[in-house]
TORMARTI-503042 format. One record per residue: residue number from 1; z, x, y of N, C-alpha, C in turn; residue in three letters. Coordinates in steps of 0.05 Angstrom, whole numbers, always signed. Example, Ala and Ser with C-alpha at 12.3 -4.5 7.8 and 13.67 -1.06 7.14 Angstrom:
BEGIN
+-----+--------+--------+--------+--------+--------+--------+--------+--------+--------+------+
: seq :    n.Z :    n.X :    n.Y :   ca.Z :   ca.X :   ca.Y :    c.Z :    c.X :    c.Y : type :
+-----+--------+--------+--------+--------+--------+--------+--------+--------+--------+------+
:   1 :   +156 :   +264 :   -114 :   +156 :   +246 :    -90 :   +156 :   +264 :    -66 :  ALA :
:   2 :   +142 :   +257 :    -45 :   +143 :   +273 :    -21 :   +157 :   +258 :     +1 :  SER :
+-----+--------+--------+--------+--------+--------+--------+--------+--------+--------+------+
// end
This chain:
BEGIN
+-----+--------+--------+--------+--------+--------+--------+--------+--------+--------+------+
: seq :    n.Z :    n.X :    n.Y :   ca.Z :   ca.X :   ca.Y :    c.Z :    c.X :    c.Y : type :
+-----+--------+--------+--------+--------+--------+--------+--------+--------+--------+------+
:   1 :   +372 :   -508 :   +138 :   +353 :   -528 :   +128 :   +332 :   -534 :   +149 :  UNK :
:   2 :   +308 :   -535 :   +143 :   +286 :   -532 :   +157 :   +268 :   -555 :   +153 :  UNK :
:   3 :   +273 :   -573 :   +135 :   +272 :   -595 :   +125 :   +266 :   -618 :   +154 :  UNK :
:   4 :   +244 :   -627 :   +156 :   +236 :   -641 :   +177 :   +248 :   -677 :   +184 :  UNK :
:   5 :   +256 :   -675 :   +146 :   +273 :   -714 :   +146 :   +290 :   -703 :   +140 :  UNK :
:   6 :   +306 :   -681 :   +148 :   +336 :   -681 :   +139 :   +360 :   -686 :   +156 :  UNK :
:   7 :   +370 :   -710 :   +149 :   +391 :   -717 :   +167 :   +407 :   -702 :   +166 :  UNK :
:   8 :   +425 :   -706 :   +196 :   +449 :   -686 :   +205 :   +467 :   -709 :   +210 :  UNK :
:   9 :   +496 :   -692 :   +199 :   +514 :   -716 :   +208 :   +537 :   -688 :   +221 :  UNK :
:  10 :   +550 :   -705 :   +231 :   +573 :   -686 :   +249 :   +603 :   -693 :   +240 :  UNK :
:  11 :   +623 :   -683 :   +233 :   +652 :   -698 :   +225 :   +669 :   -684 :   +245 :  UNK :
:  12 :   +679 :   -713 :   +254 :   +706 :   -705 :   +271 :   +727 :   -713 :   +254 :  UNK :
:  13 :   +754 :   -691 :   +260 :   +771 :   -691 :   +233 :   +795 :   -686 :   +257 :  UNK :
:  14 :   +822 :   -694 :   +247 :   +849 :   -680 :   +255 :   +865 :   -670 :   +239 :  UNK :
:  15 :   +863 :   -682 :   +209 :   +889 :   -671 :   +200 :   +878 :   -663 :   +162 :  UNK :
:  16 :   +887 :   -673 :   +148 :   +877 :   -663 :   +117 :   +862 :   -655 :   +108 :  UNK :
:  17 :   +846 :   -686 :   +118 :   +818 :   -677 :   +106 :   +813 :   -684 :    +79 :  UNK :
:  18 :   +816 :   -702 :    +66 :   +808 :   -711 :    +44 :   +785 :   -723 :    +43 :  UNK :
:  19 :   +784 :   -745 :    +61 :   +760 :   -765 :    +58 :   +734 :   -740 :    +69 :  UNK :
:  20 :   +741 :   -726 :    +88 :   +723 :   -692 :    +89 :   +707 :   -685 :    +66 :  UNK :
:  21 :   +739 :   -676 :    +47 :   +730 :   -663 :    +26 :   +709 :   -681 :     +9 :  UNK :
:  22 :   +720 :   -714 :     +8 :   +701 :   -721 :     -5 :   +665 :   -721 :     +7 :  UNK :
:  23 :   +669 :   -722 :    +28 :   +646 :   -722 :    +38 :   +623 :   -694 :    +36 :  UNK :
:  24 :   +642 :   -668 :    +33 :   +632 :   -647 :    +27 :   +619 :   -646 :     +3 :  UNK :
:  25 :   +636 :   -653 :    -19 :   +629 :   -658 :    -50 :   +605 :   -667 :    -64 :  UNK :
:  26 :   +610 :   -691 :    -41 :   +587 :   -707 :    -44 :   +561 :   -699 :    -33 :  UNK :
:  27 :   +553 :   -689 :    -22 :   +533 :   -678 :     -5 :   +527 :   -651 :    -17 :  UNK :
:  28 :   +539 :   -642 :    -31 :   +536 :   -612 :    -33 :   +516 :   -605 :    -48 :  UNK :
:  29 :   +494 :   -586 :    -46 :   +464 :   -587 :    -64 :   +447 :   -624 :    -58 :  UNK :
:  30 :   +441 :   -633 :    -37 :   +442 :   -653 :    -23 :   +416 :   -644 :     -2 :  UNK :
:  31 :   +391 :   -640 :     -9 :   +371 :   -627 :    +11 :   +364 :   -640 :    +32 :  UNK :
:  32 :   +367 :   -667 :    +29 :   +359 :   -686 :    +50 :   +380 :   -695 :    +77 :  UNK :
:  33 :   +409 :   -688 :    +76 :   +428 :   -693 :    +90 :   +443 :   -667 :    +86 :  UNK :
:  34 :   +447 :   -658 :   +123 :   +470 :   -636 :   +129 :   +490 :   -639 :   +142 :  UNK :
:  35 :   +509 :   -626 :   +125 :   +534 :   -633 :   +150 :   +530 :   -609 :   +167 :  UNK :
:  36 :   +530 :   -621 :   +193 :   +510 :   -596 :   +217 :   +535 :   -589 :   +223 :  UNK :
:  37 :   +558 :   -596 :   +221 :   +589 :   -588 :   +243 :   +606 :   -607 :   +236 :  UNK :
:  38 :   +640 :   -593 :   +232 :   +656 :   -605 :   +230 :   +679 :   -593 :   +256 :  UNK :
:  39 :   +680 :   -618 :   +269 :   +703 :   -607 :   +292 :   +735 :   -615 :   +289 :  UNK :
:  40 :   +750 :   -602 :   +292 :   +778 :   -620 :   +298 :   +801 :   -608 :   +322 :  UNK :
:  41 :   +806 :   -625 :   +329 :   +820 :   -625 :   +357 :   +854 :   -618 :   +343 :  UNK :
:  42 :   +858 :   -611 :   +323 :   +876 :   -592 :   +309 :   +865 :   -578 :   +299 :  UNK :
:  43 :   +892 :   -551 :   +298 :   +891 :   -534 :   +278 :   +895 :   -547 :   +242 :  UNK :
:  44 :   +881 :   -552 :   +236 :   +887 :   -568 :   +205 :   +869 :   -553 :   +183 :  UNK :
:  45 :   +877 :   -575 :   +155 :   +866 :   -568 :   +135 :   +834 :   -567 :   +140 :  UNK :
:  46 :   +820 :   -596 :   +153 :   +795 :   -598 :   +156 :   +782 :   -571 :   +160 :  UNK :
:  47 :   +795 :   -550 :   +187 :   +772 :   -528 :   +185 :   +772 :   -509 :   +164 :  UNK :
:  48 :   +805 :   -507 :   +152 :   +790 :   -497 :   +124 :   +773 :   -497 :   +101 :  UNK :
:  49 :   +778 :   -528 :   +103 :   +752 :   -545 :    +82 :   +723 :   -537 :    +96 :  UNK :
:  50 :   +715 :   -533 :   +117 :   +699 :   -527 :   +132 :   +694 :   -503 :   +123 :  UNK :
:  51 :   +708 :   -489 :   +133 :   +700 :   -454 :   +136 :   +693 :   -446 :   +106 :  UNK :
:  52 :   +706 :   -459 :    +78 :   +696 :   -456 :    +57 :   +680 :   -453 :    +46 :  UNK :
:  53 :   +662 :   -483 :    +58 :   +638 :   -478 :    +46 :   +621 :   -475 :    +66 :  UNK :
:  54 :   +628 :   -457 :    +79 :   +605 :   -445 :   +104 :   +588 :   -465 :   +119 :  UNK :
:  55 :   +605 :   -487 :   +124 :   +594 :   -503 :   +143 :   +610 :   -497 :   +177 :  UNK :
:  56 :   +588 :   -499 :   +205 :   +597 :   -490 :   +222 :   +622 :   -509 :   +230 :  UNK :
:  57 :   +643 :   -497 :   +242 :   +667 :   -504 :   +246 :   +672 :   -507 :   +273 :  UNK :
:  58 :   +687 :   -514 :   +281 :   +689 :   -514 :   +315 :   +723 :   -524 :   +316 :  UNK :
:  59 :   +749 :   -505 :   +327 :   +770 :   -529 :   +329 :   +773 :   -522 :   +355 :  UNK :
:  60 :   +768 :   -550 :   +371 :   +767 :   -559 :   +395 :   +803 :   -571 :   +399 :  UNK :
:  61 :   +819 :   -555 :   +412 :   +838 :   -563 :   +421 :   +842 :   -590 :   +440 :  UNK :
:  62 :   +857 :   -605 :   +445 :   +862 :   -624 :   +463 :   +873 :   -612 :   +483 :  UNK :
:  63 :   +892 :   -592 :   +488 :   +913 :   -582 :   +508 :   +915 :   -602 :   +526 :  UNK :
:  64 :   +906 :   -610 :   +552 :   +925 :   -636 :   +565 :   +896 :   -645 :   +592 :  UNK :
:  65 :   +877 :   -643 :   +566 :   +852 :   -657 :   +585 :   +861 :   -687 :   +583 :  UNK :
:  66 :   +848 :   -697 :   +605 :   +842 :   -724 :   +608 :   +822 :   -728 :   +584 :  UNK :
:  67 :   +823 :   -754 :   +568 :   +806 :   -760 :   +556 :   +775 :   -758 :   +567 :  UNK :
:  68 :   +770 :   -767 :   +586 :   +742 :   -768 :   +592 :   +736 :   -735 :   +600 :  UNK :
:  69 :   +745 :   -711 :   +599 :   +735 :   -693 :   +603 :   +734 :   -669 :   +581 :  UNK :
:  70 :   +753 :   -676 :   +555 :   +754 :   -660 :   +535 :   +724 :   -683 :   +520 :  UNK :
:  71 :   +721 :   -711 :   +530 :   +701 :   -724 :   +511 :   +667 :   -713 :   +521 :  UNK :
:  72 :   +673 :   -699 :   +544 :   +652 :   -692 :   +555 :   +642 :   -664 :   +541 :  UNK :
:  73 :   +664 :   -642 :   +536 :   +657 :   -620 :   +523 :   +653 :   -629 :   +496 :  UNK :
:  74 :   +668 :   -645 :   +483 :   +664 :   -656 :   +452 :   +625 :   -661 :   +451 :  UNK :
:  75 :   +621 :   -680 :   +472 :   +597 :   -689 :   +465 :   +582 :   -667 :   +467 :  UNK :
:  76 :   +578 :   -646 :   +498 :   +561 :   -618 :   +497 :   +560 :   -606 :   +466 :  UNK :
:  77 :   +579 :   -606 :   +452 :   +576 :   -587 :   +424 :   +568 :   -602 :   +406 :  UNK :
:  78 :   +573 :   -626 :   +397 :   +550 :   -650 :   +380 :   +528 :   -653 :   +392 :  UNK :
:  79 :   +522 :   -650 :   +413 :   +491 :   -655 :   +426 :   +474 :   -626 :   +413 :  UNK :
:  80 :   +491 :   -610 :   +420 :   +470 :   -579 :   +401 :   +461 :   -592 :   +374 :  UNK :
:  81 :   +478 :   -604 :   +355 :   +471 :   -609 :   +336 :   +449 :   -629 :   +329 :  UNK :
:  82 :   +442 :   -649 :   +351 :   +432 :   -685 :   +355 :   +431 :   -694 :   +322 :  UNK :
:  83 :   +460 :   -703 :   +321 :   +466 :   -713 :   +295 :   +451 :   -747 :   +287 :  UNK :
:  84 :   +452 :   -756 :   +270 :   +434 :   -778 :   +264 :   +466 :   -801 :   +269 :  UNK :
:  85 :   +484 :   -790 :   +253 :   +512 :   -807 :   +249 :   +535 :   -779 :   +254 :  UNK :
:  86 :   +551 :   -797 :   +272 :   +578 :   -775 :   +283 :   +600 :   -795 :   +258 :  UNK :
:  87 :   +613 :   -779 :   +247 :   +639 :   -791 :   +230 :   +661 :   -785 :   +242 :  UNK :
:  88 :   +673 :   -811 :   +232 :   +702 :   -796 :   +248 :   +721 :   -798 :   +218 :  UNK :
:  89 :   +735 :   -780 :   +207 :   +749 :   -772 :   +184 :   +778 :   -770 :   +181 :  UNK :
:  90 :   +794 :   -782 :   +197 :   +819 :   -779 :   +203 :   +820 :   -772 :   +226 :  UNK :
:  91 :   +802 :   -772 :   +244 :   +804 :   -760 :   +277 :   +819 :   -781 :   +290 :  UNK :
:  92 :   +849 :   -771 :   +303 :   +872 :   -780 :   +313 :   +862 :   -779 :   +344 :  UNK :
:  93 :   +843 :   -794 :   +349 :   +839 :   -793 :   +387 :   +825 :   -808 :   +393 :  UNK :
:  94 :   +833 :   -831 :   +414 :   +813 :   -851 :   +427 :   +792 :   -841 :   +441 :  UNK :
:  95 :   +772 :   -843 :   +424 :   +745 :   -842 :   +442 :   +745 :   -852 :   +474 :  UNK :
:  96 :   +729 :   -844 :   +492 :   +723 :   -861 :   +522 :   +696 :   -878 :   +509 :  UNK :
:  97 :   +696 :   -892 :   +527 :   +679 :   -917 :   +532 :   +657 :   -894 :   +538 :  UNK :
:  98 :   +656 :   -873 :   +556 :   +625 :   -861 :   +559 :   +612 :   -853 :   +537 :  UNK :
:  99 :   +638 :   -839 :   +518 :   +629 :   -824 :   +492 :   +615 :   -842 :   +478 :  UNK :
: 100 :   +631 :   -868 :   +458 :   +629 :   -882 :   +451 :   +588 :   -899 :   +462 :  UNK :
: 101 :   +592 :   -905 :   +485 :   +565 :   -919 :   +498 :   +538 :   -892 :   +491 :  UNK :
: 102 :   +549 :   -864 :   +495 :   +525 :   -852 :   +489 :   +518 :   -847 :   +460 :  UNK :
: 103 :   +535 :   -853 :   +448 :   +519 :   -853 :   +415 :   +512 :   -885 :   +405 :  UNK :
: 104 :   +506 :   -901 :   +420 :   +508 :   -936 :   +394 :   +497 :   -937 :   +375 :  UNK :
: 105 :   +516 :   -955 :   +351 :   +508 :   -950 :   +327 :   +510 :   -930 :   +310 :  UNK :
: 106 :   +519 :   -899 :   +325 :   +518 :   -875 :   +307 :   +549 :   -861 :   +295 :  UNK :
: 107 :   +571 :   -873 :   +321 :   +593 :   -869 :   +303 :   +602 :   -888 :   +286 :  UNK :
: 108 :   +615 :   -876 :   +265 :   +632 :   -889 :   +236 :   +654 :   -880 :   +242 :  UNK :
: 109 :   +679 :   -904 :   +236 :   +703 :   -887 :   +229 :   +708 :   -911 :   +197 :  UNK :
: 110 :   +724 :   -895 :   +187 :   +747 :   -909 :   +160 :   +772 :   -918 :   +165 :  UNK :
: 111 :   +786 :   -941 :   +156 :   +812 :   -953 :   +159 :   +823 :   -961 :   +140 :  UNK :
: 112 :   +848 :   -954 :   +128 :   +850 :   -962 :   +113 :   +875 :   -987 :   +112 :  UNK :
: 113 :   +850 :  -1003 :   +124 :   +865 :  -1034 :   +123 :   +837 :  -1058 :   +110 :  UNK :
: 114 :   +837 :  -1071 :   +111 :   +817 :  -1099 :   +104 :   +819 :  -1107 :   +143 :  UNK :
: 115 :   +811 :  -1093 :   +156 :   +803 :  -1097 :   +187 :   +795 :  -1133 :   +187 :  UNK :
: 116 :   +805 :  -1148 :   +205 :   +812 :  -1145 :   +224 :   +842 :  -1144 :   +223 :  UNK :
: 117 :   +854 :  -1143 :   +191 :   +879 :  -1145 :   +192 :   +885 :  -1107 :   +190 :  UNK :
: 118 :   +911 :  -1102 :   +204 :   +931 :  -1068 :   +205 :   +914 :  -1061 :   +225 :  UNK :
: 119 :   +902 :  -1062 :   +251 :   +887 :  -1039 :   +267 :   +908 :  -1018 :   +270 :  UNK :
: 120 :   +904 :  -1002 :   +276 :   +924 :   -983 :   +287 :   +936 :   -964 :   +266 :  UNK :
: 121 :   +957 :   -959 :   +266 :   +972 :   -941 :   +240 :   +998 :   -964 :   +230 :  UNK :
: 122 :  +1003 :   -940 :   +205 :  +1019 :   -955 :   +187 :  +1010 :   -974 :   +172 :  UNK :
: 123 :   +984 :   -977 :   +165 :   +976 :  -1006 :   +146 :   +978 :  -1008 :   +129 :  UNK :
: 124 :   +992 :   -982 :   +114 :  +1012 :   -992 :    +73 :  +1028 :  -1013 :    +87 :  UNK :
: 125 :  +1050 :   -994 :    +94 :  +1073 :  -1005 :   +107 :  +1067 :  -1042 :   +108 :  UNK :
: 126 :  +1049 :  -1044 :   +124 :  +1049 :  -1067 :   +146 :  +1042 :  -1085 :   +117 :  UNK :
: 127 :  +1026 :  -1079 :   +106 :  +1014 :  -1099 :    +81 :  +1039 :  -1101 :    +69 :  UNK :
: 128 :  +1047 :  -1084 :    +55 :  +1074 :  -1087 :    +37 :  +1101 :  -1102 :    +49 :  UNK :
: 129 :  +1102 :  -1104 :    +80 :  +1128 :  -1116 :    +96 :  +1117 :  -1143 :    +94 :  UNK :
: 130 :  +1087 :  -1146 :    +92 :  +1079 :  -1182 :    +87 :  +1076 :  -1182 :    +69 :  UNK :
: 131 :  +1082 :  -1175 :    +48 :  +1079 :  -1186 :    +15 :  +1051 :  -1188 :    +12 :  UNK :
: 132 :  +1023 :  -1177 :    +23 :  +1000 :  -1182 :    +16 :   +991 :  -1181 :     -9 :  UNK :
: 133 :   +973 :  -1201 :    -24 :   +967 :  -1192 :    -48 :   +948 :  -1168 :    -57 :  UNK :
: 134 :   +924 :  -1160 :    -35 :   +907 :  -1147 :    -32 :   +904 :  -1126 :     -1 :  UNK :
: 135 :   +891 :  -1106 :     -8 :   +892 :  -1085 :    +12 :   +869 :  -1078 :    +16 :  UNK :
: 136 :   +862 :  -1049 :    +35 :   +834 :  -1050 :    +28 :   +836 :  -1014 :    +49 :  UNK :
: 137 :   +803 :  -1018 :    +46 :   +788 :  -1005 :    +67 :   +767 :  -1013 :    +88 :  UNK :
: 138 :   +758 :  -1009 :   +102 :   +745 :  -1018 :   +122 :   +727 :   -998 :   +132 :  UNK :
: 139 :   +702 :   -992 :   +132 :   +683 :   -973 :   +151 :   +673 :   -996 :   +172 :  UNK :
: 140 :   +672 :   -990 :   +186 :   +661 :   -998 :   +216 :   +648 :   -977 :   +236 :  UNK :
: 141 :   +636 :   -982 :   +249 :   +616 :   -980 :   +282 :   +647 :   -976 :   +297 :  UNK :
: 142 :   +640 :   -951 :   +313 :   +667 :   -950 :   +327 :   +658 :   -963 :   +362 :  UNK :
: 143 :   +672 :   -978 :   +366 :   +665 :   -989 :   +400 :   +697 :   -986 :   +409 :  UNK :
: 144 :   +692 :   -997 :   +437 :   +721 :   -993 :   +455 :   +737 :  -1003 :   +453 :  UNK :
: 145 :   +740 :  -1023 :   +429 :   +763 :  -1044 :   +419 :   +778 :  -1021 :   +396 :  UNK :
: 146 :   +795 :  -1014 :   +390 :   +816 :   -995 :   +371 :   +815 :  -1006 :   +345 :  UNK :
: 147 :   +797 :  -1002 :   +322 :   +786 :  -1007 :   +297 :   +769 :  -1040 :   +300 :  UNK :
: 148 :   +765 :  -1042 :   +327 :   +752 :  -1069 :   +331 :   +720 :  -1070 :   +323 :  UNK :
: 149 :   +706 :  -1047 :   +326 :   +682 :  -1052 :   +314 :   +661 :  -1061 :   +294 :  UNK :
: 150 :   +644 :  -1068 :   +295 :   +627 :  -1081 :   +273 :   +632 :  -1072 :   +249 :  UNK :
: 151 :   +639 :  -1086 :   +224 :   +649 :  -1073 :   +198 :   +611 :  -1077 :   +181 :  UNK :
: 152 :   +615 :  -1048 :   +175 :   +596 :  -1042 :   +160 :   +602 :  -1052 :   +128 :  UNK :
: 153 :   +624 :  -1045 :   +116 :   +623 :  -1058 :    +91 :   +664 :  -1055 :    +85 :  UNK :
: 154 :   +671 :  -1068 :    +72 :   +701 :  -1066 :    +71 :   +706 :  -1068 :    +29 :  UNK :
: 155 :   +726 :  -1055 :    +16 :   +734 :  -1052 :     -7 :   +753 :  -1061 :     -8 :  UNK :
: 156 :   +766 :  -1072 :    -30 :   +796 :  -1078 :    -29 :   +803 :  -1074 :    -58 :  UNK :
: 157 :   +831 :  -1073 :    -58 :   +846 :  -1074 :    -87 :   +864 :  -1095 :    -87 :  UNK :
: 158 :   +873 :  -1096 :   -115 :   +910 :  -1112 :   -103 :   +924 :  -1093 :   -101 :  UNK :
: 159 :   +950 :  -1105 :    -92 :   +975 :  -1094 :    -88 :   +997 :  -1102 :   -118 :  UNK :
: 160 :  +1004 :  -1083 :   -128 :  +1018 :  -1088 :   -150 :  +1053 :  -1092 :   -145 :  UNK :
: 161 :  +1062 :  -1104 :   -152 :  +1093 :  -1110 :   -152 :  +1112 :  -1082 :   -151 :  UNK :
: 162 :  +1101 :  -1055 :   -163 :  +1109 :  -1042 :   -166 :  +1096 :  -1011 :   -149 :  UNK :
: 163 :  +1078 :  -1023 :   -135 :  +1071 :  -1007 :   -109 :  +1097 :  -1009 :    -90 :  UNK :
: 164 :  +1085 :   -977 :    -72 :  +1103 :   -972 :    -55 :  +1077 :   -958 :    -26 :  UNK :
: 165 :  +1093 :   -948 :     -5 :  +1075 :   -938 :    +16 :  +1057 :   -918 :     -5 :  UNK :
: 166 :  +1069 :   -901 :    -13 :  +1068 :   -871 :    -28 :  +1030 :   -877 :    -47 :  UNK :
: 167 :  +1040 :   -897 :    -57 :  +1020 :   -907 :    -84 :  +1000 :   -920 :    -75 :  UNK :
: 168 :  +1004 :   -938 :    -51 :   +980 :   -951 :    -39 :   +962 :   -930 :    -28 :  UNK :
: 169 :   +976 :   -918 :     -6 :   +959 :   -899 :     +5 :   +944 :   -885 :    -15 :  UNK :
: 170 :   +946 :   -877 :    -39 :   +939 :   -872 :    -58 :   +922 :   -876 :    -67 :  UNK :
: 171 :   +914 :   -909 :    -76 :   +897 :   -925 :    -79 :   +873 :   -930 :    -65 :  UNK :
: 172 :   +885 :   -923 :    -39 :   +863 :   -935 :    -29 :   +845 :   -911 :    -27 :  UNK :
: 173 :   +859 :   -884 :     -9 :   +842 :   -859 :    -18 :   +827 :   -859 :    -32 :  UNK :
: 174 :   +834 :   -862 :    -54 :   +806 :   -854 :    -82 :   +785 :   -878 :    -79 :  UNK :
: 175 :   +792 :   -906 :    -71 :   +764 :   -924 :    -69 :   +742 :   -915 :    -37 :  UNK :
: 176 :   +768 :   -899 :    -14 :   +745 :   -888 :     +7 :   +732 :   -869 :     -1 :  UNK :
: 177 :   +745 :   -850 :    -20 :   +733 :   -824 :    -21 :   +699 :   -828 :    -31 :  UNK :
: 178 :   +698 :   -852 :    -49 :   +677 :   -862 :    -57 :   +651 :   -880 :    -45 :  UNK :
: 179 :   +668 :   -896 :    -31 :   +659 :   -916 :     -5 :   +643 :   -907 :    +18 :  UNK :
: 180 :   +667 :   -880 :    +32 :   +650 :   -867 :    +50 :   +628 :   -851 :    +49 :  UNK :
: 181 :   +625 :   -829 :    +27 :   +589 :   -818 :    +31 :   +574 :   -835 :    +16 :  UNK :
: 182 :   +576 :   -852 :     +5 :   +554 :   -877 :     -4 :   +542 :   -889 :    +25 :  UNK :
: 183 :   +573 :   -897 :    +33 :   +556 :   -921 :    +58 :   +543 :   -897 :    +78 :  UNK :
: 184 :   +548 :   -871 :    +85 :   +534 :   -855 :   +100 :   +511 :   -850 :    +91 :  UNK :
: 185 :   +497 :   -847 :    +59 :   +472 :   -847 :    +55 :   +460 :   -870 :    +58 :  UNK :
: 186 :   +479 :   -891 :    +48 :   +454 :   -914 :    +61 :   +442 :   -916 :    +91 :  UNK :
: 187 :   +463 :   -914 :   +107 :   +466 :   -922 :   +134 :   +443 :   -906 :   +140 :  UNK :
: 188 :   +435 :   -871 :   +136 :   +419 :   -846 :   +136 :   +386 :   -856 :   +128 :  UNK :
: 189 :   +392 :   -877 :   +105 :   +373 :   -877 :    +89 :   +356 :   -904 :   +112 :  UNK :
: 190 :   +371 :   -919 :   +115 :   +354 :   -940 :   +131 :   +347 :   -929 :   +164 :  UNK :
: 191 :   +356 :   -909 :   +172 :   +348 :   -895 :   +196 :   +317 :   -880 :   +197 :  UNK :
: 192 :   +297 :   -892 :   +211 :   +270 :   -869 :   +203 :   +270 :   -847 :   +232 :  UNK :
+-----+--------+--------+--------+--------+--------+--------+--------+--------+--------+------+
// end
């Protein structure tokens, strides 16, 4: 694409790849926005969803770098691309504070909690062990705080009496799959 306003976005992925796929879907025949690279620091589903539809792939191993020096080669190979927005899509790895400070504003990640409540993992679980009535998702600005960053926009459902981990997780999937390349074109769209 040769396209002079066409945004690039970059996805960092570890494991399935759903909220990926939705993001592929969605974009696909999409002239104005490319997904320039999808990386993942596993061998996973993501680079096959990648390699599919002939978008460039990259799986960048972790093997037993220090964070700040695998975040240093991470950034060298998104910098080839100079993406507009870096996603993060299930990517299982704490950013450094350097990585993080040289993009502001440009990474996204997804949670599927109602942030500031579940940071971390397990947040069916955690909602369902408090009887919550409602659940959610969360996109946010990723900073050095662990799902602490600025929430861009959050969705929620209820929780039904007859939910379980299995069914929530469930639930909530299909409202990100939707949530996340929306709020990426907006976010794209207000960038000149």
């Amino acid at each position: 694409m040769n396209n002079t306003n066409t945004k690039k976005i970059v996805i960092l992925c570890s494991g399935e790849g759903s909220n990926l796929q939705a993001i592929i879907d969605y974009f696909n025949g999409y002239s104005d926005v490319e997904i320039a690279c999808i990386i993942s620091d596993k061998p996973s589903k993501s680079l096959e969803r990648g390699i599919a539809h002939n978008i460039p792939t990259l799986y960048l191993p972790k093997l037993n770098h220090p964070r700040e020096s695998y975040d240093q080669v991470l950034m060298a190979h998104i910098n080839l691309y100079q993406p507009d927005l870096i996603i993060l899509a299930g990517f299982m790895r704490i950013l450094s504070a350097k990585f993080i400070q040289s993009y502001p504003k440009k990474i996204l990640n997804i949670h599927p909690s109602l942030l500031p409540k579940y940071k971390g993992l397990n947040t069916h679980k955690r909602a369902l062990e408090n009887n919550d009535k409602i659940h959610g998702t969360t996109i946010h600005y990723v900073n050095e705080d662990l799902d602490g960053g600025e929430i861009i926009i959050q969705k929620s459902i209820k929780i039904l009496e007859s939910d379980n981990e299995k069914t929530l997780e469930e639930k909530v999937k299909v409202i990100e799959h939707q949530l996340y390349p929306k709020t990426i074109v907006s976010l794209l769209s207000s960038k000149h």
